[in-house]
KETORDREN-540955 format. One record per residue (C-alpha): x, y, z; residue in one letter. Coordinates in steps of 0.1 Angstrom, whole numbers, plus 2048, in hexadecimal, padded with zeros to 3 digits. Layout:
! KETORDREN-540955
XYZa/...
***
This chain:
! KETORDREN-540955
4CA24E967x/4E025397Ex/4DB2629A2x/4F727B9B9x/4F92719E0x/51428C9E9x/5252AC9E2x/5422BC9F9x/5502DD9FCx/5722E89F9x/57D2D9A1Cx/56D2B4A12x/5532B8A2Cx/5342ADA1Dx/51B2C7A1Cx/4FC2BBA03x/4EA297A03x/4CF2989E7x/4C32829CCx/4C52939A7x/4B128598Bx/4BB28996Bx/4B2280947x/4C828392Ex/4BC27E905x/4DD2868EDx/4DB29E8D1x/4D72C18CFx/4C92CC8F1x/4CD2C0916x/4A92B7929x/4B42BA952x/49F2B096Bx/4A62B898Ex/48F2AB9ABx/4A12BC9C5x/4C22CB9D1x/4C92DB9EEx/4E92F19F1x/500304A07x/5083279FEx/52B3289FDx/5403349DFx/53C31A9C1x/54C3129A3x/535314983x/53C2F3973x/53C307951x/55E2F294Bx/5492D4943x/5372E4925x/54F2D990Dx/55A2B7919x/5362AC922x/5272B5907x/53E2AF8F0x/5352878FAx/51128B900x/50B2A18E4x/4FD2BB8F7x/5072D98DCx/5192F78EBx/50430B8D4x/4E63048EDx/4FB31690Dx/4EE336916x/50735591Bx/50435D939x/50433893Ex/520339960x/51135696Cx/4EC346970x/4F632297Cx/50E333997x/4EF3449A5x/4E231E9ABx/5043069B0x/5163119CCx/5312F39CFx/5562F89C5x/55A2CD9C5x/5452B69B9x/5502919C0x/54127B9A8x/5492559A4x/55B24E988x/56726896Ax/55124F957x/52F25D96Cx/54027D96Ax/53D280944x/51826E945x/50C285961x/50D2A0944x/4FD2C0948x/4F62B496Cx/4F62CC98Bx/4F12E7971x/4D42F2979x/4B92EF99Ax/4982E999Cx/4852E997Fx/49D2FB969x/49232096Bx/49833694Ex/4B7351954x/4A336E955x/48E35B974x/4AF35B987x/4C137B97Ex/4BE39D98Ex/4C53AA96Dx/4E43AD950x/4FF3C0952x/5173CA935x/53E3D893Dx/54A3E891Dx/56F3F3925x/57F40D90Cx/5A240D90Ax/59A3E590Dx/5C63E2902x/5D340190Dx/5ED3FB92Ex/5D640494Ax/5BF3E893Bx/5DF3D1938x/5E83D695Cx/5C73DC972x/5A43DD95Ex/5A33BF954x/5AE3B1974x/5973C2989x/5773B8970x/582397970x/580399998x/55F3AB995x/556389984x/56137499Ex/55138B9BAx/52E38F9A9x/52736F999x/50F3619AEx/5003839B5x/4E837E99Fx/4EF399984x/4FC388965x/51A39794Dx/52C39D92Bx/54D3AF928x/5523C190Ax/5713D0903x/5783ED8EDx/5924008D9x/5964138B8x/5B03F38AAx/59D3DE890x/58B3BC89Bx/5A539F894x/5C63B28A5x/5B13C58C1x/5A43A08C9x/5C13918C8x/5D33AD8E3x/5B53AB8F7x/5B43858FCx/5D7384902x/5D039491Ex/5B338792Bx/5C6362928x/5E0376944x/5C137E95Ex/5CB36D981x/5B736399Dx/5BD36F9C0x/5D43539D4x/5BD3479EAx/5A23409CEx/5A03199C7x/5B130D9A5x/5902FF997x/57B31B99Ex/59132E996x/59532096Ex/57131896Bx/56D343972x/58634E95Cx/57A33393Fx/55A343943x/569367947x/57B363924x/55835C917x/54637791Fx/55E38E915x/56339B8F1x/5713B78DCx/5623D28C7x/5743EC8B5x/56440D8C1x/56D4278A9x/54D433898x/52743A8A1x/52041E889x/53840A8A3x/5254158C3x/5014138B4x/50F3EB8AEx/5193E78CEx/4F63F58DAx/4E33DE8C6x/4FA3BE8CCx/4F03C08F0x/4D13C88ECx/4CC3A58D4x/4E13948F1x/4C739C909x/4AC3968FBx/4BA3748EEx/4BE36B911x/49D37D91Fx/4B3392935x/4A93B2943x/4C73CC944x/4D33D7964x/4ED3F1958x/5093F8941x/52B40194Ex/53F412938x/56641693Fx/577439930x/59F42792Ex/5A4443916x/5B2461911x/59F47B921x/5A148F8FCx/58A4748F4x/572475911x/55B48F8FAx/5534798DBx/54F45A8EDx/53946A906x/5284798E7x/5234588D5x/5194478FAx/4FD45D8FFx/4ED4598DAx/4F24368D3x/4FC4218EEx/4E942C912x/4D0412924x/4B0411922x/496424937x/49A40E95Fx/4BF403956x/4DD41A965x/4FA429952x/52042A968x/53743D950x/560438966x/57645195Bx/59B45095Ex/5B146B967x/5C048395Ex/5A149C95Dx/5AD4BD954x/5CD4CC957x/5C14EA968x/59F4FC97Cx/596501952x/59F4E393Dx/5904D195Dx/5714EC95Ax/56D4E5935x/56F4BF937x/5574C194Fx/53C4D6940x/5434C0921x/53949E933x/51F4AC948x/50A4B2923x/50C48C91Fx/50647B940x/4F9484961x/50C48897Ex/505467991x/50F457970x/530462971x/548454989x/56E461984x/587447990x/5A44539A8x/5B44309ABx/5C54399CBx/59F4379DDx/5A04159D6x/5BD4119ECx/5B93FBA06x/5C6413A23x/5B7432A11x/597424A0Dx/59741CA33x/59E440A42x/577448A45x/56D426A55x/58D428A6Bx/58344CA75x/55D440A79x/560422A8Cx/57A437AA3x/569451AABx/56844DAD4x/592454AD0x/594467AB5x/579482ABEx/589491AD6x/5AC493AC7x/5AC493AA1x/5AD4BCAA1x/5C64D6AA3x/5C94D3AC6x/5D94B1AC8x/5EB4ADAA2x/6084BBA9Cx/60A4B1A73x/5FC499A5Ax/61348EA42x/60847FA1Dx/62246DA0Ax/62545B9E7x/64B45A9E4x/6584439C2x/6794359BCx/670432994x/67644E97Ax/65F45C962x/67044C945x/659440927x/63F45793Ax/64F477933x/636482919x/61A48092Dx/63248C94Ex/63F4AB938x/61B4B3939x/60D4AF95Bx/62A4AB976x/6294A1997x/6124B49A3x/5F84B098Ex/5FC48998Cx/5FE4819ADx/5F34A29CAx/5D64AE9B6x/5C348E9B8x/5D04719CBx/5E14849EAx/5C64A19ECx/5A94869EAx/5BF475A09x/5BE49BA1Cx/59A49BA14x/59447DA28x/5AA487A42x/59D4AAA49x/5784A9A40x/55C4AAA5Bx/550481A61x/52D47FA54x/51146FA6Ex/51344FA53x/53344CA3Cx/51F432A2Cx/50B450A1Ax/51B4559FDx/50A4759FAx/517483A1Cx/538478A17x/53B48E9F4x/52C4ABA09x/5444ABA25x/5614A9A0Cx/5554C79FAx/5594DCA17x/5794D2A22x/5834DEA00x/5724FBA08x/584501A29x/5A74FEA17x/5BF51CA1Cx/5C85269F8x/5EC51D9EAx/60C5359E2x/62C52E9DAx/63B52C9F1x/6265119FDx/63A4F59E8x/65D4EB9E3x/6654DA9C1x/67E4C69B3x/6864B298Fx/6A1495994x/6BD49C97Dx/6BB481960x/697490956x/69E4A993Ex/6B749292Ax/69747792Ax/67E492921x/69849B902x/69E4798F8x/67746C8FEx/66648D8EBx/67F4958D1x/6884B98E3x/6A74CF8DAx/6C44C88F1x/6BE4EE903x/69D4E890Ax/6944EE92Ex/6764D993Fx/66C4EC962x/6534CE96Bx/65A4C298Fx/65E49E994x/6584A69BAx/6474B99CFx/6444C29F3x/6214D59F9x/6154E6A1Dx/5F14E7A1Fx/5DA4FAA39x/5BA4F3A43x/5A4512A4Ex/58A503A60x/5894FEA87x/5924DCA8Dx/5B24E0A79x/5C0506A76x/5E3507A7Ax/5E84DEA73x/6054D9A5Ax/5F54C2A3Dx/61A4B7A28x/60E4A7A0Ax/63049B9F8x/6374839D8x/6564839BDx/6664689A7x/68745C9A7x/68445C9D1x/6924409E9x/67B42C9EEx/65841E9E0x/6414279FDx/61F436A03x/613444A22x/5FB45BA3Ax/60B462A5Bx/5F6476A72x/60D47DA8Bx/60248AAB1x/6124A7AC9x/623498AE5x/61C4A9B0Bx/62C48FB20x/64C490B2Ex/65B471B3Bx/66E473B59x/67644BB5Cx/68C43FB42x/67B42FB24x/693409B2Cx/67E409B51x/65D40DB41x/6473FAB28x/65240DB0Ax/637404AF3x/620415B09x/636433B0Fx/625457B0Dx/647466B05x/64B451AE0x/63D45CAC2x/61645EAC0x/608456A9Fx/5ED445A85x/5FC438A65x/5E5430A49x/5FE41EA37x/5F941EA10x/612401A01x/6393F79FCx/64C405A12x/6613F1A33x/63B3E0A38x/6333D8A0Dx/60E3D7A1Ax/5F33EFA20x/5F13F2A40x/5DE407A60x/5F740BA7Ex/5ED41DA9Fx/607424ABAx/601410AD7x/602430AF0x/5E543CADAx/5C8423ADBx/5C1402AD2x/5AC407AB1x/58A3FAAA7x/58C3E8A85x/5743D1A71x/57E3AFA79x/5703A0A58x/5893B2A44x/5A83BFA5Bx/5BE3AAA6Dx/5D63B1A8Bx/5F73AAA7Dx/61739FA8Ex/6313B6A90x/6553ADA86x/66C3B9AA1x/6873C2A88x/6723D9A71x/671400A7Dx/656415A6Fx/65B43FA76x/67A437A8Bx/66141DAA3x/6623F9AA3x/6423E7A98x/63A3DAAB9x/633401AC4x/6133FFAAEx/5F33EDAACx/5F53DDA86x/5DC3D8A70x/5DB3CAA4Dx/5C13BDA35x/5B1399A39x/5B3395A10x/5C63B29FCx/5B73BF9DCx/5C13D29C2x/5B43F99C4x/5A63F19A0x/5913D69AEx/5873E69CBx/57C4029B3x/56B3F099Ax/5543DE9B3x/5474009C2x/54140B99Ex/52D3EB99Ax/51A3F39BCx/51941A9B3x/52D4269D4x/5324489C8x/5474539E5x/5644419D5x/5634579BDx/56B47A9B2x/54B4959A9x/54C4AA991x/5494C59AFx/5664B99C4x/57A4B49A6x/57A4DA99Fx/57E4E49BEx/59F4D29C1x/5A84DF9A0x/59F5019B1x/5B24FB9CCx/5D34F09B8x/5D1508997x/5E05269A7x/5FD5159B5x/602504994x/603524982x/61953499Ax/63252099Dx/636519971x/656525971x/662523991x/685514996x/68B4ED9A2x/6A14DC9BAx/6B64C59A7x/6B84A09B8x/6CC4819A7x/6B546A9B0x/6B544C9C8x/6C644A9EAx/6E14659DBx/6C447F9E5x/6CF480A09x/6C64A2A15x/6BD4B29F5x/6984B19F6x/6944B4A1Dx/6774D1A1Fx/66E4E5A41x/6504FFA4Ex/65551FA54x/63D53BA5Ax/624529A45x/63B520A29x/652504A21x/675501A14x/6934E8A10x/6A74E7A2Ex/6C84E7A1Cx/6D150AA11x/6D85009EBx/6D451C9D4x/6C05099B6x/6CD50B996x/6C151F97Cx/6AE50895Fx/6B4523946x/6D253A949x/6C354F92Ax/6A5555938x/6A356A957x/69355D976x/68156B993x/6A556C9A6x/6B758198Bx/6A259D992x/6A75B49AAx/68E5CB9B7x/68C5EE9A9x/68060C9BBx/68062C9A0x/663644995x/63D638986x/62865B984x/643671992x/6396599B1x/65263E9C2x/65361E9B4x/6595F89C4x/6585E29A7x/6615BB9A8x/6535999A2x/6325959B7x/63F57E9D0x/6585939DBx/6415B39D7x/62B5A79EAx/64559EA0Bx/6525C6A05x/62F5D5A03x/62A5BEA27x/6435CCA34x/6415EFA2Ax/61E5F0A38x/62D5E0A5Ax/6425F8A5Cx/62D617A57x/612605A6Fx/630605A89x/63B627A85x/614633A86x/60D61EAA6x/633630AB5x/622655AAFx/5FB654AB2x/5F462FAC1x/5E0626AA7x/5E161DA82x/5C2626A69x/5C460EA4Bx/5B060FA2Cx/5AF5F2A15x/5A05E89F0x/58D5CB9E9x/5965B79C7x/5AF5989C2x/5D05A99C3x/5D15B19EAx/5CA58A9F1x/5EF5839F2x/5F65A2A06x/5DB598A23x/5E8573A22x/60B581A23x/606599A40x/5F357CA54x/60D563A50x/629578A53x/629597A63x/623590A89x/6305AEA97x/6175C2A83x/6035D9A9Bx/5E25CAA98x/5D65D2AB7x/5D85F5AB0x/5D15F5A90x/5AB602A7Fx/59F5F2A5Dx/58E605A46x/5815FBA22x/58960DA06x/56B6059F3x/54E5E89F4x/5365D49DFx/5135DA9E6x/50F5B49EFx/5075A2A12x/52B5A2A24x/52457FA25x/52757DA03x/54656F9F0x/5455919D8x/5495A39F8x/5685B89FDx/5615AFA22x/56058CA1Dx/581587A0Ax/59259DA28x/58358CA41x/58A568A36x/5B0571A2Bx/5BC58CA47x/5A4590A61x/59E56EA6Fx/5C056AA71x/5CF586A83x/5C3599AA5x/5B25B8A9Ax/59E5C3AB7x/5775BFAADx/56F5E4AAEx/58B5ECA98x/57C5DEA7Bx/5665F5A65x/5525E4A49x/53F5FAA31x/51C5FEA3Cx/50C5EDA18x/4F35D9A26x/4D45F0A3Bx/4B35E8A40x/4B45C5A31x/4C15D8A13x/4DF5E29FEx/4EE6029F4x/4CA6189F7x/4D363F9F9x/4BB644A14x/4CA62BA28x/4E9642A29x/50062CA2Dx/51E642A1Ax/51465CA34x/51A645A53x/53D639A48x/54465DA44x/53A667A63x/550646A71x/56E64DA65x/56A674A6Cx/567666A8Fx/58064CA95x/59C65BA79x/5AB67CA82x/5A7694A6Bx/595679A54x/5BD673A48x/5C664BA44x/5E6643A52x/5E562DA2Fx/5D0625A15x/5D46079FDx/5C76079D7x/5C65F59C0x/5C25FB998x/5AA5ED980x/5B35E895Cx/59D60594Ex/5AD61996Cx/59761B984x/5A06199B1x/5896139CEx/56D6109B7x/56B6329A5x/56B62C982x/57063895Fx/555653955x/54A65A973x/54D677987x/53D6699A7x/55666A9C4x/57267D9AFx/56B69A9BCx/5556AE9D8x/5526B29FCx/542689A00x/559673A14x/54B654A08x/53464D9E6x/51F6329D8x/52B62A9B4x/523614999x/53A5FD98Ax/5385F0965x/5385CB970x/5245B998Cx/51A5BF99Fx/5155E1993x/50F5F39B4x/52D6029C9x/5376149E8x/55B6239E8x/56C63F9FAx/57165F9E4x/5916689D6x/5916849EAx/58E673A08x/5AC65E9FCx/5BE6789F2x/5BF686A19x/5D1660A22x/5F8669A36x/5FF64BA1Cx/5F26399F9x/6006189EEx/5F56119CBx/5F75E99C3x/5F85DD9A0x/5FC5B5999x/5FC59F97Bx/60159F956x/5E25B0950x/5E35CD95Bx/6055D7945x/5F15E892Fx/5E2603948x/602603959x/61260D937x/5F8626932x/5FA637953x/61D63E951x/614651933x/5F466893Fx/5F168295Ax/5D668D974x/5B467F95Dx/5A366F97Ax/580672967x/59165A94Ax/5AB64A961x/59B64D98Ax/5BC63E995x/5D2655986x/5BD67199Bx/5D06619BCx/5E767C9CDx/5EA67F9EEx/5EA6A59F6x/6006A1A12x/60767DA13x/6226649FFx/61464E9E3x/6286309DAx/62061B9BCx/6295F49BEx/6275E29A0x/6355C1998x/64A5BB979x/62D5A8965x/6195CA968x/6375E2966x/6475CE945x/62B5B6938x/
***
């Protein structure tokens, strides 16, 4: 009998006077009997250390130790020091401090078990972060009341996969402020609930299912949740999800958290497909796809910073008061022993499809009422991705730093000619649509082989003052004249911390004092050209690991850390048609390092970027010919004229032509009639001519439609729509110059007695002299139909009507269109024809005459107007 009179914490102030009973009778099991204990509840070590030694002496067998043994005495003992009075009492005391009270059973003092089973358990990412960041989890949670078992799992055989994985676990650290003991008694107790299971087979899984299952109800645990970690392949994700959802899902009241790992998809399909794939395993809310870079510290506090600012930032974070947001990941490594996945992917798909677009989405999207909501977060993302002006090629500059083809030859075994065009940086401009950010320049730029190791998001403020007294007589950190910015700064770098800085003529910012920390500013460091002391600094009380900080919110189910399965295709929306324009475009070639100088210096202009030095890039391939070896050709299609070149620079001639013929128009009459077709090819046209052409006559200019869906105009089918949304709203056509297609009367669409064909007649007999378009654009389909009179079909081909309701042989079905006729009066007709798919009825056309009821576009001949056919090469030469 022996009887404890004192415990103290860590700082040796004494914080519990009790008396403990305790009986102790040696053999195979420990009898403890506590009257009383009262304790603080301050982090505590688990005194699971002791097992061994004590026992060893007392005989109290190991055997007779619970599992989650640590986890449920933590929940009780909350001391890290117990001072006994001699290591002779130590050793009698036993099992001692244990456990309170009466000794309740585990299940009594959980909330419930919880089992980890990481896949991938000795693949690198495990090596380097996983492991670490469960291990925290561990240390975090352990007196939350939830007890644990790791199981990690890969397709290597028992004894080696054990080994690897215990070698690793042996590695696992404790923060640096953690105390020694604590910190030895956690990862002691770490290593022992964690074990390896080679998961290869559904016998394998089915095993794992049941060994937990025996585990719990050895213990009397109820099951909280399972936690399953996807550090695999994502060619994998299928038939582990597969064997998951048959053999291994919790029962009925436990939840399932299924963490994916990027990279998921390589484009709007794969990314499609893999989607559709998972979603016939596991439900949304059970899937949570990690983008690590949410986890960092700075990233992770845009939204709060944003929230808890709102009485400054309201009234300037818009268009108004920012001149340009910048988004940087910029690496002074190579892609060496990564060059197969690399070769694959490139930069931007490893970096600006996820981790710098989920950045822009937290820059740009609408502040919920809570951004605790998880829910309201994911909604206001999704329509910033929504509100996203749509990519072209000239909306990125690309590079490749010169040693990468040699380490792509040497790495993947290829031919010494072969060519890689992946870009190993990348310079995007994004636009944002909606009203708090039209015309804001979002520069979202990353590459290998840079400068520097540095991450950053500089949102950087116009500047209205003008300083009359010089900047020596004043207090220059308070200066309106200096720079005016917010830096969310990611890591490395001058500062080599994550970091929130806020110039000082700006606002003093509000920030959670718990976890941020003014910092002092060293007056020899110079961030963006400014010395430190010109911000308000701001740094993390403890830094974690974005692994960490990513793991725990799986543990608490924080789904806004996380990417949906919704906002993950619309970014892949968002990114897909850049990536597939720009496959074989040519790259700037850097060396690498500080020898870049200039090289990869981008500006804005008009809308697009470019590198400011005037280097003509080098061809990749000189046997294969390249956008820049063509040149355009103008020559006959259908005894017609001809402009044929690739579709970027069709597209810029076509804009210009039609300038031109507006101007001349506008010269003669003072006004300009202009027909256009719905469809996907005139996209690019209406974005070029909005972006570009600024001496286009638009304020004399009518629009017409050449044909229309029998939809709302509201509708995203709607010829309207698309015309409204990529030309209209962005250039100055006077209101009642615009002429929609009357499709939608009387609460309904496309009825003959509405005649609605009859009052766009009668418009355009009214407005348009002589009912003759100044021009007309067409486009073709690739069974040959324009406007929307199709094949077999002799509506609108013919006949005195001005304007026809069709029907089309896909949805939706119903049509209105002007007659060829009609079309045929037009002064001009500019035939468009785009993309690899239509070679075939571009081939054919060149080969058949007037057969308009087979071919309605070869009916097109203006009886005393020009037709010009533009057609890029992809079309004209397949």
């Amino acid at each position: 009998m022996s009887v404890l009179r004192w415990m103290v914490d860590k700082k040796g102030q004494t914080v519990i006077h009790t008396s403990l009973s305790l009986l102790l009778t040696k053999g195979t099991t420990c009898l403890i009997l506590l009257a009383h204990l009262t304790i603080d509840q301050r982090t505590c070590r688990t005194l699971s250390h002791w097992r061994r030694e004590i026992c060893a002496l007392e005989g109290c067998g190991e055997d007779k130790f619970p599992a989650a043994f640590a986890t449920a005495v933590s929940v009780k003992v909350q001391c890290s020091w117990v001072y006994l009075l001699s290591s002779k009492m130590l050793r009698r005391v036993l099992c001692a401090v244990l456990f309170v009270g009466a000794l309740p059973s585990l299940a009594e003092g959980s909330q419930g078990h919880i089992s980890v089973v990481l896949l991938g358990a000795t693949g690198d990412l495990a090596k380097k972060y996983l492991w670490q960041g469960l291990f925290q989890l561990y240390m975090d949670q352990v007196s939350s009341g939830h007890s644990f078992t790791f199981h990690g799992a890969a397709l290597t055989a028992l004894e080696p996969g054990q080994r690897l994985m215990f070698d690793v676990l042996k590695k696992l650290a404790c923060p640096p402020d953690e105390a020694p003991n604590r910190c030895a008694v956690l990862k002691d107790q770490f290593l022992k609930l964690s074990q390896y299971h080679q998961l290869k087979t559904a016998e394998n899984y089915t095993a794992l299912n049941r060994e937990i299952e025996t585990l719990l109800r050895q213990e009397g645990l109820k099951e909280a949740g399972r936690i399953f970690y996807f550090s695999v392949p994502p060619f994998a994700y299928t038939e582990i999800a597969r064997h998951i959802n048959s053999s291994c899902r919790p029962p009925p009241g436990a939840w399932l958290r299924v963490v994916l790992e990027k990279p998921f998809g390589h484009d709007l399909e794969s990314a499609q497909q893999l989607a559709a794939e998972l979603t016939s395993f596991f439900r949304e809310e059970e899937m949570f796809r990690v983008d690590h870079y949410l986890g960092k510290q700075a990233v992770a506090h845009i939204l709060p910073f944003r929230d808890q600012n709102r009485q400054f930032l309201d009234p300037i974070w818009n268009r108004h008061h920012v001149e340009r947001v910048e988004i940087v990941l910029k690496e002074t490594v190579d892609a060496r022993g990564r060059t197969s996945f690399y070769e694959q992917y490139g930069v931007i798909r490893d970096v600006l499809q996820n981790h710098l677009t989920e950045v822009l989405m937290f820059l740009t999207m609408e502040l919920p009422a809570n951004v605790s909501r998880a829910e309201e977060v994911l909604q206001c993302k999704l329509q910033a991705f929504q509100s996203l002006r749509g990519l072209e090629k000239n909306s990125a500059v690309l590079g490749q730093y010169q040693a990468y083809a040699s380490q792509v030859q040497e790495e993947l075994q290829k031919a010494q000619d072969y060519i890689s065009t992946t870009p190993t940086f990348a310079g995007v401009l994004v636009h944002s649509d909606n009203l708090r950010w039209e015309g804001v320049p979002f520069l979202l730029t990353s590459g290998k082989a840079l400068d520097e190791r540095v991450g950053y998001v500089r949102v950087l403020f116009k500047n209205r003052a003008y300083c009359t007294q010089s900047e020596t007589l004043r207090d220059a950190g308070h200066s309106q004249c200096k720079a005016k910015q917010i830096i969310f700064y990611i890591g490395h770098g001058a500062l080599n911390t994550p970091a929130v800085l806020v110039s000082r003529n700006l606002f003093r910012p509000v920030m959670p004092e718990g976890s941020w920390r003014e910092a002092v500013g060293r007056s020899d460091l110079h961030i963006f050209g400014q010395p430190l002391s010109d911000y308000y600094v701001y740094s993390p009380v403890k830094e974690r690991d974005a692994y960490s900080v990513l793991i725990s919110n799986i543990y608490h189910g924080r789904k806004d850390f996380f990417i949906t399965t919704e906002n993950l295709l619309a970014s892949w929306a968002f990114w897909t048609p850049l990536l597939d324009s720009i496959s074989y475009q040519p790259l700037r070639l850097y060396p690498g390092g500080v020898e870049n100088q200039h090289l990869l210096d981008f500006e804005m202009v008009s809308g697009e970027v470019a590198f400011t030095v005037a280097e003509p890039a080098e061809l990749l391939n000189p046997n294969r010919l390249m956008p820049s070896d063509y040149r355009t050709i103008q020559s006959k299609y259908r005894q017609s004229p001809l402009v044929s070149a690739w579709s970027e620079d069709l597209i810029s001639q076509l804009a210009s032509d039609m300038e031109k013929t507006a101007r001349r128009t506008v010269a003669r009459s003072g006004q300009f009639h202009l027909a256009l077709s719905g469809g996907s090819s005139p996209v690019v046209l209406f974005q070029r001519l909005a972006r570009h052409h600024y001496a286009f006559p638009w304020k004399h200019t009518h629009i017409w439609l050449v044909d229309e869906r029998c939809v709302p105009l509201t509708d995203t089918e709607s010829n309207f729509f698309s015309l409204h949304n990529h030309l209209l709203q962005n250039v100055r056509v006077p209101y009642f110059n615009v002429h929609p297609m009357p499709v939608h009367l009387n609460q309904r669409l496309c009825v003959e007695e509405d005649r609605g064909a009859e009052l766009y007649a009668k418009e355009i007999v009214a407005l348009v002299a002589n009912a003759s378009f100044d021009l007309v654009l067409l486009g073709v389909g690739s069974d040959g139909h324009t406007a929307s009179l199709f094949p077999r079909s002799d509506n609108g081909l013919e006949g005195a009507q001005a304007v026809v309701l069709t029907e089309s042989p896909v949805k939706p079905h119903q049509r209105m269109s002007l007659s060829l006729p009609l079309i045929n009066k037009a002064r001009q007709v500019f035939v468009l024809v785009l993309g690899k798919g239509k070679h075939d009825i571009t081939t054919l056309l060149s080969r058949v005459g007037h057969e308009p009821r087979k071919w309605p576009v070869s009916g097109v001949s203006p009886s005393s107007g020009q037709l010009v056919w533009y057609v890029d090469y992809e079309a004209l030469l397949g």
